[in-house]
C-alpha positions as MATLAB code, in Angstrom:
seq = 'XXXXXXXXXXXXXXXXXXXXXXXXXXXXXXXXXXXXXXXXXXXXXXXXXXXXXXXXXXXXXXXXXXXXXXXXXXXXXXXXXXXXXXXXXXXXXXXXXXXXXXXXXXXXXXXXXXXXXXXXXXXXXXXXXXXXXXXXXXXXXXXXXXXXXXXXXXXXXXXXXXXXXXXXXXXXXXXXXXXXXXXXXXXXXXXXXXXXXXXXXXXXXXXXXXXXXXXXXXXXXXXXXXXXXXXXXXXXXXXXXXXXXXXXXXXXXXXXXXXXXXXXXXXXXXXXXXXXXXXXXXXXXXXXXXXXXXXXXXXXXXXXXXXXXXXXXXXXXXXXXXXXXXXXXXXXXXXXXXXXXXXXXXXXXXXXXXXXXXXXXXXXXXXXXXXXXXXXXXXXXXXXXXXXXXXXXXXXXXXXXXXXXXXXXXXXXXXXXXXXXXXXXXXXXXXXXXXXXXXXXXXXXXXXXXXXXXXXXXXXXXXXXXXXXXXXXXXXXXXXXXXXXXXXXXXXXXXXXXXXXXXXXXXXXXXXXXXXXXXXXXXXXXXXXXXXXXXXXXXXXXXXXXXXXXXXXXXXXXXXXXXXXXXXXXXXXXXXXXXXXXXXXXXXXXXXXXXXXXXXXXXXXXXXXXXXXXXXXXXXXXXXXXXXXX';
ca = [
      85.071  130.228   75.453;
      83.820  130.412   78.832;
      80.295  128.778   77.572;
      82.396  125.590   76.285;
      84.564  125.280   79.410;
      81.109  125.174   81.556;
      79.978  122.882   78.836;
      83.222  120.415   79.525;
      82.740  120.675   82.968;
      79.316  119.998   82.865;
      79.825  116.610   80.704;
      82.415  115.770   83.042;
      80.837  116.010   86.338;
      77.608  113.756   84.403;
      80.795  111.102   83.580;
      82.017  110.842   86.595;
      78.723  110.179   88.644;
      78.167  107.685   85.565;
      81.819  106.165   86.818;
      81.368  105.994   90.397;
      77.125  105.160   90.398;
      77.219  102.504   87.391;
      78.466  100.113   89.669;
      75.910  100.399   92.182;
      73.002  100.627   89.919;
      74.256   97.554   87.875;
      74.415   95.745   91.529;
      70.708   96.137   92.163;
      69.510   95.458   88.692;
      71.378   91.894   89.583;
      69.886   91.755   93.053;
      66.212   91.074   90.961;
      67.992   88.293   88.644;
      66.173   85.326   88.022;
      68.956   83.438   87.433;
      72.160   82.404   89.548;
      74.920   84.392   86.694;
      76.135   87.841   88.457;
      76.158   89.037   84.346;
      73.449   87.667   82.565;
      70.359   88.822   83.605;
      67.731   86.317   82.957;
      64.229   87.263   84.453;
      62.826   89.383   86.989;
      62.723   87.479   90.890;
      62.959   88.300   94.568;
      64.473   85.090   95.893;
      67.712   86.158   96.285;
      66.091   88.946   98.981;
      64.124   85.337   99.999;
      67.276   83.954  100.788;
      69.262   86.713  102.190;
      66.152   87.017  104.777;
      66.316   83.150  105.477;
      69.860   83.102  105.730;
      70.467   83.455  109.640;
      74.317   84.221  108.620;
      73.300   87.316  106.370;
      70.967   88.326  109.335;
      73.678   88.334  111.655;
      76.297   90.099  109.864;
      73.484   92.670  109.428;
      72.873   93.397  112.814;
      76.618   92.629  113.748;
      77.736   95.822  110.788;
      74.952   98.251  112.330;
      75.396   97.418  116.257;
      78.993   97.973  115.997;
      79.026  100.995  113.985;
      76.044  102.417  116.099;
      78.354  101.899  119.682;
      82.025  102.670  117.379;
      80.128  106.079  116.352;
      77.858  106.985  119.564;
      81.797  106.270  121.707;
      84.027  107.109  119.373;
      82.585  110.620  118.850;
      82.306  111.585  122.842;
      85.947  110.629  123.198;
      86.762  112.348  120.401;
      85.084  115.091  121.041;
      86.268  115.572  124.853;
      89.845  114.410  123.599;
      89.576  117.387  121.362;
      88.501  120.252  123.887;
      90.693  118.683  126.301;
      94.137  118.812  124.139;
      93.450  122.493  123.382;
      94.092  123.563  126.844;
      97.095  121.538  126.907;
     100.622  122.676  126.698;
     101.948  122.934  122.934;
     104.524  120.345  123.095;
     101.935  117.781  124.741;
      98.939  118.970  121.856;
     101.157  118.804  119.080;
     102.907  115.627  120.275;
      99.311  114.236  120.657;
      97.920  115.313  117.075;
     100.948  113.332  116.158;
      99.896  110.079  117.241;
      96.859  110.965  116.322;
      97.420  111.221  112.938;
      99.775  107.817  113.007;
      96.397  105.193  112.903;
      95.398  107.126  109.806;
      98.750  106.989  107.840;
      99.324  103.654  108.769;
      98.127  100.952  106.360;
      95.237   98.747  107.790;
      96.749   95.349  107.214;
      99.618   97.031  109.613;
      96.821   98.350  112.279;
      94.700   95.055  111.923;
      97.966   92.579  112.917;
      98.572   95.278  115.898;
      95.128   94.477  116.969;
      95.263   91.009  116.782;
      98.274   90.812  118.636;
      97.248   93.028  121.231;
      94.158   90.637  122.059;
      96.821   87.251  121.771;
      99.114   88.919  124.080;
      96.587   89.744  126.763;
      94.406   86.415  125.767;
      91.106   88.252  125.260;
      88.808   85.752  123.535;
      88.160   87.380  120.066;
      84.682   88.096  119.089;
      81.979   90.427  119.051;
      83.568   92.634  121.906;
      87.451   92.697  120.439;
      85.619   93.874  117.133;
      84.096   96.778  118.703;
      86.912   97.792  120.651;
      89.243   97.926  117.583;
      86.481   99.998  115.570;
      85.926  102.364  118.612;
      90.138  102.600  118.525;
      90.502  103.122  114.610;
      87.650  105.691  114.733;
      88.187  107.771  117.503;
      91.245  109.548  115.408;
      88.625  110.439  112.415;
      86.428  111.775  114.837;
      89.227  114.036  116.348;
      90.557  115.038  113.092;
      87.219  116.803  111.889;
      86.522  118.274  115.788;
      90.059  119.582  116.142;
      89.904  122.415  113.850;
      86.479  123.952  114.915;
      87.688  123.881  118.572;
      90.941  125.361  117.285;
      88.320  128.241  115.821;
      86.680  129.199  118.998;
      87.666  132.168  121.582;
      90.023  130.980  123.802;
      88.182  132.715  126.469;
      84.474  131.533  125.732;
      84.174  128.738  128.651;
      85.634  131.677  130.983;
      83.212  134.137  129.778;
      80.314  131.487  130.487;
      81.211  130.385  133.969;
      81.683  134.633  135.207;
      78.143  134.684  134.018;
      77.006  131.389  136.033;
      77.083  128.734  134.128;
      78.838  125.750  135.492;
      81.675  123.799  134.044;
      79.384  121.106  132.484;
      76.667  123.532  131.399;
      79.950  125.945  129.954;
      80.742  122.659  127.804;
      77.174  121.577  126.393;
      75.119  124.695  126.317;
      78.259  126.998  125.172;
      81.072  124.853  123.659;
      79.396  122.282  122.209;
      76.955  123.812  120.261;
      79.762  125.386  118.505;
      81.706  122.941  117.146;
      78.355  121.081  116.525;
      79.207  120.747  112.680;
      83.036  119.395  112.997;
      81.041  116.905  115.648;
      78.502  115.231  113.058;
      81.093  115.628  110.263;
      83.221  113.229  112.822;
      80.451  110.629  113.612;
      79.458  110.424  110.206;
      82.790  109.685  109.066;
      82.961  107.126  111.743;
      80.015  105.352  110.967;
      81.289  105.136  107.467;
      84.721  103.398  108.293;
      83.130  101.243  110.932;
      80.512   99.510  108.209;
      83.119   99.995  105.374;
      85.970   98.469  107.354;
      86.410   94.640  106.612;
      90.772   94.265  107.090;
      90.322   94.972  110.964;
      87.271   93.235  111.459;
      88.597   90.005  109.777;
      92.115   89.835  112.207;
      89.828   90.855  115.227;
      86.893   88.546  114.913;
      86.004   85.305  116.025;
      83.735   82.464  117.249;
      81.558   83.009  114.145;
      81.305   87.384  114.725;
      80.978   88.541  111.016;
      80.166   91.775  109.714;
      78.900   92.442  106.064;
      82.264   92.870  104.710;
      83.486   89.936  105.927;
      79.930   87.509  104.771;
      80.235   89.683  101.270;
      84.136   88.493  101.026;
      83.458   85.093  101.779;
      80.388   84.740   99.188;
      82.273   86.059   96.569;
      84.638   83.473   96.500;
      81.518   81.435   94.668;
      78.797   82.691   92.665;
      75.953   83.476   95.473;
      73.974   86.504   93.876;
      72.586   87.055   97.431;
      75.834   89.356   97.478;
      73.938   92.054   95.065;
      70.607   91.493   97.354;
      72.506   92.187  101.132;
      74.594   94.604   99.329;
      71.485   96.819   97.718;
      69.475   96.696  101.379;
      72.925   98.379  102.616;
      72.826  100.661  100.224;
      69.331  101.189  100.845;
      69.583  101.863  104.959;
      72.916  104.381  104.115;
      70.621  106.418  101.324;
      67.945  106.388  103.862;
      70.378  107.748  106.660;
      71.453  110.409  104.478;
      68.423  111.747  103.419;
      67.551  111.854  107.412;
      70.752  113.719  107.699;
      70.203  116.612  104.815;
      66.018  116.833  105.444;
      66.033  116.643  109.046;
      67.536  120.095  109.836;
      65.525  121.442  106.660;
      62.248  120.495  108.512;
      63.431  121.217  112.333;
      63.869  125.021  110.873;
      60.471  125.029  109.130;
      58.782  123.418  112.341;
      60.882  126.219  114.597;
      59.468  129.026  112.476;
      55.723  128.195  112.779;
      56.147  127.245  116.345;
      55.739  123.706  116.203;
      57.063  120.851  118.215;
      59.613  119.134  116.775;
      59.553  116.387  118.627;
      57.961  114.125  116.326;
      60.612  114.686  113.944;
      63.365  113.118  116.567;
      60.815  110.380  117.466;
      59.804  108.749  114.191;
      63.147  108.671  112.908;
      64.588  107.159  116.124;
      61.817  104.603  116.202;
      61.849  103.426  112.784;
      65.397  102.599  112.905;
      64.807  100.683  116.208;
      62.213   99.059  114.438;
      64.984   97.607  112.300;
      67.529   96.979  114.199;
      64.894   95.053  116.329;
      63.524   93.155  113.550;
      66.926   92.270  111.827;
      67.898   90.941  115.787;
      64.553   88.886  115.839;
      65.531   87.640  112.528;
      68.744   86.519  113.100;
      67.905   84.780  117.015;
      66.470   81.038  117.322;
      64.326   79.808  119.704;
      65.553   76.150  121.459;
      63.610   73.595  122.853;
      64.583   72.215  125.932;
      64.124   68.542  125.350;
      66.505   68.086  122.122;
      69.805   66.366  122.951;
      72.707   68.942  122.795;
      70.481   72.412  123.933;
      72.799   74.923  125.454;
      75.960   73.288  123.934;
      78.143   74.929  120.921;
      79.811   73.366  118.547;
      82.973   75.459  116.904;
      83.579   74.670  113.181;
      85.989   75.753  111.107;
      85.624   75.564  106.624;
      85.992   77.669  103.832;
      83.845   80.504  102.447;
      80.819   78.844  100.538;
      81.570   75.343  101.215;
      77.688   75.034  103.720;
      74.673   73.981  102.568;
      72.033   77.167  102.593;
      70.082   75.122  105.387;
      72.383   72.339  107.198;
      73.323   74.585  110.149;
      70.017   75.555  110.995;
      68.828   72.031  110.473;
      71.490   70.867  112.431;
      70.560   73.028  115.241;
      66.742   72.716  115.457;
      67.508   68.192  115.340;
      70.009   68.610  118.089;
      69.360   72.293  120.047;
      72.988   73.146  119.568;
      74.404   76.121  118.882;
      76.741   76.341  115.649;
      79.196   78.689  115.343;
      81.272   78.522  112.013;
      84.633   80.587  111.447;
      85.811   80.315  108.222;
      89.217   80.039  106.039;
      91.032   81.099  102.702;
      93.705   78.688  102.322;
      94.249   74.984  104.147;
      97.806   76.914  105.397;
      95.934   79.462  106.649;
      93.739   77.012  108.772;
      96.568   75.202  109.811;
      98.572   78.070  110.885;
      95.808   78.609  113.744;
      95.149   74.876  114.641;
      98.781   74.452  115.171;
      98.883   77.947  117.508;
      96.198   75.623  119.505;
      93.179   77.945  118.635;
      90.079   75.225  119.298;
      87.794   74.072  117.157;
      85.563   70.803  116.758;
      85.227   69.981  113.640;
      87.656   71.109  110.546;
      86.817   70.736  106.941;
      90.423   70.589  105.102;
      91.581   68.767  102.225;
      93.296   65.571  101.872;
      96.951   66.088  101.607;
      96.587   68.903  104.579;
      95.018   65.870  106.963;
      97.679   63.795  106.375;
     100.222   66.514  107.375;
      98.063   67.036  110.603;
      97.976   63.517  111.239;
     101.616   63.320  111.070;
     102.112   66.232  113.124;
      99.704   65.154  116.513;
      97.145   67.976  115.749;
      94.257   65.446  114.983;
      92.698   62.840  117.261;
      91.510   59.911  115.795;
      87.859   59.425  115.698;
      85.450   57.042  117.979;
      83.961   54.576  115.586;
      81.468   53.198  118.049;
      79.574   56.830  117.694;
      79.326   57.285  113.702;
      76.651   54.848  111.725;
      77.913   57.235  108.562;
      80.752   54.981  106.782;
      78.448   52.487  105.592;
      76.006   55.365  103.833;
      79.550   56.377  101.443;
      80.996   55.514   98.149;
      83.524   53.381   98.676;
      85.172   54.929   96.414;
      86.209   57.574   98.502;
      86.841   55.814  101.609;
      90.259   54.298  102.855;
      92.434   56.778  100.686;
      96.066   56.938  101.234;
      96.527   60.477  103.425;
      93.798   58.348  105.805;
      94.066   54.603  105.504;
      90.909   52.790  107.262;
      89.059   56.699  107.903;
      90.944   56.605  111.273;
      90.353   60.381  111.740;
      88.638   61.941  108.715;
      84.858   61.343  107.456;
      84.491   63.101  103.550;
      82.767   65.824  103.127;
      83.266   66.373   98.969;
      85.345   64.820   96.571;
      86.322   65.532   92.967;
      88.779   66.056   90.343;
      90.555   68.619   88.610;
      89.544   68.957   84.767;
      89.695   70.994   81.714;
      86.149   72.997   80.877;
      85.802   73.543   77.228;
      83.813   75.505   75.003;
      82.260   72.853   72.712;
      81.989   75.626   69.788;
      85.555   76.068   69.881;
      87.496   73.045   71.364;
      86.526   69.698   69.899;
      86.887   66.705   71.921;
      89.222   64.740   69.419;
      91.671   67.749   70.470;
      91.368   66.962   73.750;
      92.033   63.596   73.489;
      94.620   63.644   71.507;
      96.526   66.458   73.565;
      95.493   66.291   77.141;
      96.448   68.733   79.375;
      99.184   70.176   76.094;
      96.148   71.435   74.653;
      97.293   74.418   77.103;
     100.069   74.871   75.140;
      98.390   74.813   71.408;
      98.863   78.833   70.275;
      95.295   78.170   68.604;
      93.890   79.026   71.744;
      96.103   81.875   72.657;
      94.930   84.507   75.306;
      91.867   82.430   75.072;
      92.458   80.473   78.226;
      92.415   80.627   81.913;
      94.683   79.268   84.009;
      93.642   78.463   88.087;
      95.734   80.531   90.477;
      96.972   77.376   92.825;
     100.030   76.463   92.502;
      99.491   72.590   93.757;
      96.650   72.679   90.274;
      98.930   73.978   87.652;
     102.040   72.090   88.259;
      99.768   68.629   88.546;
      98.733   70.025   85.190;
     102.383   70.712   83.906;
     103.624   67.203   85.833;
     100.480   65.382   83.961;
     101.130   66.941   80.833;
     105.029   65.443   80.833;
     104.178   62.183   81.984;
     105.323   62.365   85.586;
     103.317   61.934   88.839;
     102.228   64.823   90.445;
     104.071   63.816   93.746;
     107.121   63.597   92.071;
     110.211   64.529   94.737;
     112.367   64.499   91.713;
     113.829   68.180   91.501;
     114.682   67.457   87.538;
     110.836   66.668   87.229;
     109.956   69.861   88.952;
     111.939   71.864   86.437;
     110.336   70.251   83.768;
     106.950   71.100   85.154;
     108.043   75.066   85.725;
     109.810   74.966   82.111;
     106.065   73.853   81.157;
     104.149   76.445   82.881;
     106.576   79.354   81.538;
     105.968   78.509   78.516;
     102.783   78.585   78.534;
     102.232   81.751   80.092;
     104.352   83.410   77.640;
     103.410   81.945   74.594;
      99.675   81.797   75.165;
      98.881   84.745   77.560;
      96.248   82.791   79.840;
      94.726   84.940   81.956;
      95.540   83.702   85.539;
      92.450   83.820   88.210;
      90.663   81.727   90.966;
      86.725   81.436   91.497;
      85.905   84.314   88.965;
      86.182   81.376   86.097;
      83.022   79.850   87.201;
      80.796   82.912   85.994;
      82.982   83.802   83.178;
      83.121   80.065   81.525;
      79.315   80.105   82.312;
      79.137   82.910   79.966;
      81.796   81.275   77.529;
      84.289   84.097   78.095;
      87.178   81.887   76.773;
      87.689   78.749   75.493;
      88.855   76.882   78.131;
      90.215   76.501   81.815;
      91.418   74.468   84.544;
      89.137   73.923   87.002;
      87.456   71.614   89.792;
      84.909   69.074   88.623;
      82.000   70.696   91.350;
      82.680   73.934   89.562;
      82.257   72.401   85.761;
      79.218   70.987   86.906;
      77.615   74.288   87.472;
      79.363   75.868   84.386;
      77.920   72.897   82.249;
      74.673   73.371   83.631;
      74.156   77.099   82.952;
      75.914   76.466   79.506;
      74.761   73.993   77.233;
      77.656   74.734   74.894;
      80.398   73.740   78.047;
      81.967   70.321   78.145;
      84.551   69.199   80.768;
      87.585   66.670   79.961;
      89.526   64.522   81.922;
      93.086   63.974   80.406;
      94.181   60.213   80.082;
      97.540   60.987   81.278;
      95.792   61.554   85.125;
      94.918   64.424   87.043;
      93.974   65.267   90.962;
      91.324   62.715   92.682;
      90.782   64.903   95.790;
      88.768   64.724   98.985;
      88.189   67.103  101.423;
      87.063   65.368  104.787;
      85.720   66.383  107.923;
      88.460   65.741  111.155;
      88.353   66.456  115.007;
      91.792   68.581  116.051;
      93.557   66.986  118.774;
      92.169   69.723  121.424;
      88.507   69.846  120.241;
      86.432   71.072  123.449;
      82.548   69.319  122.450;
      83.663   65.676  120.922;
      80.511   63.893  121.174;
      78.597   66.562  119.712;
      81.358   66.559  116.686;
      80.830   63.011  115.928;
      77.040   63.836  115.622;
      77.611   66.500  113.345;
      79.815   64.243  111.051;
      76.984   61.683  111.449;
      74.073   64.639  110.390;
      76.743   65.729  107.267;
      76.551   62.221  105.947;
      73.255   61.609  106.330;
      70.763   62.180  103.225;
      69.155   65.355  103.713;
      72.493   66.691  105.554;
      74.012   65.182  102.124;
      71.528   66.634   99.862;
      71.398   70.251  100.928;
      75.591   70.263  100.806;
      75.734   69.253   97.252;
      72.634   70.537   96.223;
      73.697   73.767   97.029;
      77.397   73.834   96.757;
      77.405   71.879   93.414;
      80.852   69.412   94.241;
      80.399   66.069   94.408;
      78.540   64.409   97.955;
      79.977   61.280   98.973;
      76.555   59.987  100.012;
      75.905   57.414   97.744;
      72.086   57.592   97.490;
      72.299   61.550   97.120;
      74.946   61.006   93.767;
      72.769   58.603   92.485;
      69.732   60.768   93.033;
      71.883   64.219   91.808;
      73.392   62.877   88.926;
      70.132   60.557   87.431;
      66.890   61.220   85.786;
      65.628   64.579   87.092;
      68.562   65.073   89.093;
      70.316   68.715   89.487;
      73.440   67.072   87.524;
      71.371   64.920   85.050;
      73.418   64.010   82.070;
      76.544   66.282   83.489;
      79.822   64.233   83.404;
      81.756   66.584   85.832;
      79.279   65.559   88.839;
      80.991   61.977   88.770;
      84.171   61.851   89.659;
      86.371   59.125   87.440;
      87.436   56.241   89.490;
      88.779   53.568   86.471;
      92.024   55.295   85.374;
      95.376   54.537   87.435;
      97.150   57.500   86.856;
      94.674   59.658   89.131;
      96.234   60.393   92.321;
      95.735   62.025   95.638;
      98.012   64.518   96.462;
     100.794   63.544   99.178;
     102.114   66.200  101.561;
     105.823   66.598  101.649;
     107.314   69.716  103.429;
     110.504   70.158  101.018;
     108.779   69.363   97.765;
     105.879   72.082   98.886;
     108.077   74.450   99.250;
     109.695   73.960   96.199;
     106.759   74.204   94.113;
     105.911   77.532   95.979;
     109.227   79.460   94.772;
     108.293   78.346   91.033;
     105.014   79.191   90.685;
     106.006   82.174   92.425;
     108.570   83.006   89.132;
     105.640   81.404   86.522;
     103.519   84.272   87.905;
     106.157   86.760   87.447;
     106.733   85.908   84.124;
     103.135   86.099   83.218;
     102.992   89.779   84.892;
     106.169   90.490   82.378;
     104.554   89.252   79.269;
     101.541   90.924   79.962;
     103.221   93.854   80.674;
];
């Protein structure tokens, strides 16, 4: 009996390192991938480590994660540590008062800690950046730190310090010759701990950050909003510095002991350590720096921008800094509420990227400023096409950055075409293809779908329309079980996980060209002609140097390395010609080109009331998906 319980355990404990280290090991198998999938592995390569080492963003967040955790651990753990020996020759009421509060940070939930933060550095206007994220990581960690020391001081005589300073020592020498050395253990237990939630943490560091500080956590979040397998390759060098650290950490006293007992220096074994990981941190800080030359037009300026995660060509801010000598420092956004939620709090920036129906709200609301003609020579380089659209008549404040529409991807295996045609966007509802669909989490997306499908427009202020549309949607989710997710369907369609989903034309175009058997459909009824478009907020600090920027975007090779890259749609008409024709990325790949003959497209319209409207029923669609698949 006792043989098979040992057995059990035995197979357990190999199951659960299985559970937690599968992960991990599948992550760095991926980070030698050939190919761009994050689950098909195609050939053996090392340019995603190529590009994480050329990428100057990946660089920084490197040396951003291990200079803040290395000052959060070195300060957290001395005020910690003195907080500790300090409180336990305090009165009880103020000690256990103290490991009260103490212990509040840790119960509290982050999100909860990372707003207090925030509003902490609003309130007393400190600029946030590189300095407000380490403060809050020196704050968060100091409690950890205090939590492991405060039991091993708790341990010691009472009397010890006494009993060293009767026998000569002085008050400092009683605390690091006699004290310290004690509660050694509880003290690394506390700094390692810290240096774990400092590079872990990415909730704090993303309320606390700004002008263009990122950690890991926060580049990592940002890439995997699109398929970027440089994730798996900055992700497996992490993985590779913490293994690294802890092996230092278990061998090093193993070897000091062994060196102690034949009378050897150990010296060297402090040294090498120590100056390898300089080494590093030196090397990732040469990697990430730039060096300007004095005669380019802009040197010593900045230029604040503000876009979404994975929206940047791999090499148009670098370009853009070695042409001009500027400096470039990009924040980025989830959501075109969340950006406008800081531009109208006044936070500055000089160039936004946002999409078309949120620049006409800003435009109606006196956040823009309308743009100086006389200094862009990029109009005439565009599709027309794309210009002169209705949130922006005449381009009076925006220049596009990407356009494209909103389209069914198919499975050409399972969905024929004739289907398609003949249903449009009620092929969603067809119980052939139940729980074999995906549906995009956006609630502006899936009622144009449900509006399009009924024969309505999709800015429809008609409440009886917008019933229709949520009648629609309900139905669907609880007849045909879609499964409801954002930019994950780009790698699953690629692999032809279902038979088909709503999604944006730049994202079928990849899909379609990792996946012969994909075909994308746009519905004669209409769908979404968007544009997102590059604008200068109404208290923008560097104009002239925005303008130029919008001028470099539009240009060929600013252009080329967007779309190239990103995959939507460039509004450069030599680089859609060149993308979408003979040899092109997009040869022979209808998604690239967006339609522009059929006149029930549309671009969306802002309206407040009708926004708000739309955001209450998709709210109840989603809840009656989580009850179905309940």
């Amino acid at each position: 009996m006792k043989k098979q319980k040992n057995t059990f355990g035995k197979v357990l404990m190999i199951l659960l390192i299985i559970f937690f280290y599968a992960p991990i090991l599948y992550m760095i198998i991926f980070s030698f991938n050939d190919g761009k999938s994050l689950t098909s592995f195609t050939g053996f390569s090392l340019r995603w480590y190529r590009h994480m080492l050329e990428s100057r963003d990946m660089m920084e967040a490197l040396y951003t994660t291990f200079s803040v955790a290395l000052l959060a651990t070195a300060i957290s753990t001395v005020v910690g540590t003195i907080a500790s020996i300090g409180l336990s020759k305090s009165k009880k009421i103020i000690r256990e008062t103290m490991n009260q509060v103490n212990n509040l940070p840790m119960m509290n939930p982050e999100i909860v800690t990372a707003i207090g933060f925030m509003l902490l550095f609003i309130t007393f206007r400190i600029e946030k950046g590189y300095t407000t994220m380490l403060l809050a990581h020196i704050a968060f960690c100091i409690p950890y730190v205090m939590l492991s020391v405060m039991p091993k001081v708790r341990s010691l005589d009472p009397n010890l310090a006494d009993a060293a300073m009767d026998l000569g020592a002085t008050p400092f020498q009683a605390l690091t010759k006699v004290i310290v050395p004690q509660i050694t253990p509880g003290i690394v237990s506390g700094a390692l701990i810290a240096f774990t939630m400092s590079v872990d943490d990415f909730i704090i560091s993303y309320f606390v950050t700004g002008q263009g500080v990122k950690n890991l956590s926060i580049v990592v979040y940002t890439m995997s909003k699109r398929v970027n397998p440089s994730i798996n390759a900055i992700s497996t060098l992490v993985v590779a510095i913490i293994t690294l650290g802890l092996l230092a950490i278990n061998l090093l006293p193993l070897a000091f002991n062994k060196y102690q007992e034949k009378g050897k220096s150990t010296k060297a074994l402090v040294a090498v350590p120590t100056a390898a990981f300089a080494v590093i941190i030196i090397g990732i800080f040469v990697l990430r720096g730039g060096v300007g030359d004095s005669a380019l037009p802009y040197e010593g300026q900045t230029l604040r921008v503000y876009n979404t995660g994975e929206y940047t060509g791999e090499n148009l801010i670098q370009d853009f800094e070695e042409l001009t000598g500027a400096k470039v420092v990009m924040d980025l956004f989830e959501s075109n509420e969340q950006m406008y939620i800081k531009l109208a709090n006044q936070e500055s920036y000089d160039v936004v990227i946002p999409s078309d129906y949120m620049i006409q709200r800003m435009i109606n609301e006196g956040l823009l400023q309308k743009l100086d003609q006389s200094e862009l020579d990029c109009f005439e380089l565009l599709v027309e096409d794309v210009k002169d659209l209705a949130y922006d008549p005449g381009n009076e404040y925006s220049v596009p950055y990407f356009w494209g529409m909103v389209g069914i991807v198919y499975d050409k295996t399972k969905v024929s075409e004739e289907d398609l045609e003949a249903e449009g966007f009620n092929i969603f509802l067809d119980e052939r293809y139940k729980g074999d669909i995906y549906l995009y989490d956006s609630e502006r997306d899936s009622f144009m779908m449900a509006l399009k499908a009924l024969g309505y427009s999709m800015n429809t202020e008609s409440e009886e329309e917008l019933n229709a549309a949520y009648e629609w949607l309900v139905q669907c989710v609880e007849t045909m079980k879609p499964e409801i997710v954002t930019d994950e369907i780009i790698d699953n369609m690629a692999q032809g996980r279902k038979a088909m989903g709503l999604v944006y034309s730049g994202d079928a175009a990849y899909i379609m060209s990792e996946n012969e058997n994909m075909g994308f459909y746009l519905p004669q009824s209409g769908t979404n002609l968007w544009c997102d478009a590059m604008v200068i907020p109404a208290n923008a600090e560097n104009v002239e140097l925005a303008h130029a920027f919008m001028n470099y975007v539009s240009s060929y090779e600013g252009a080329y390395d967007n779309s190239s890259y990103v995959g939507y749609t460039s509004p450069n008409q030599e680089v859609m010609a060149e993308l979408s024709g003979e040899g092109g990325d997009y040869e022979g790949i209808n998604a690239y080109i967006p339609r522009t003959d059929n006149e029930n497209d549309e671009v969306f319209e802002f309206n407040g009331q009708t926004r708000k409207i739309i955001s209450n029923l998709w709210s109840k669609v989603k809840i009656a998906a989580s009850n179905v698949s309940n």
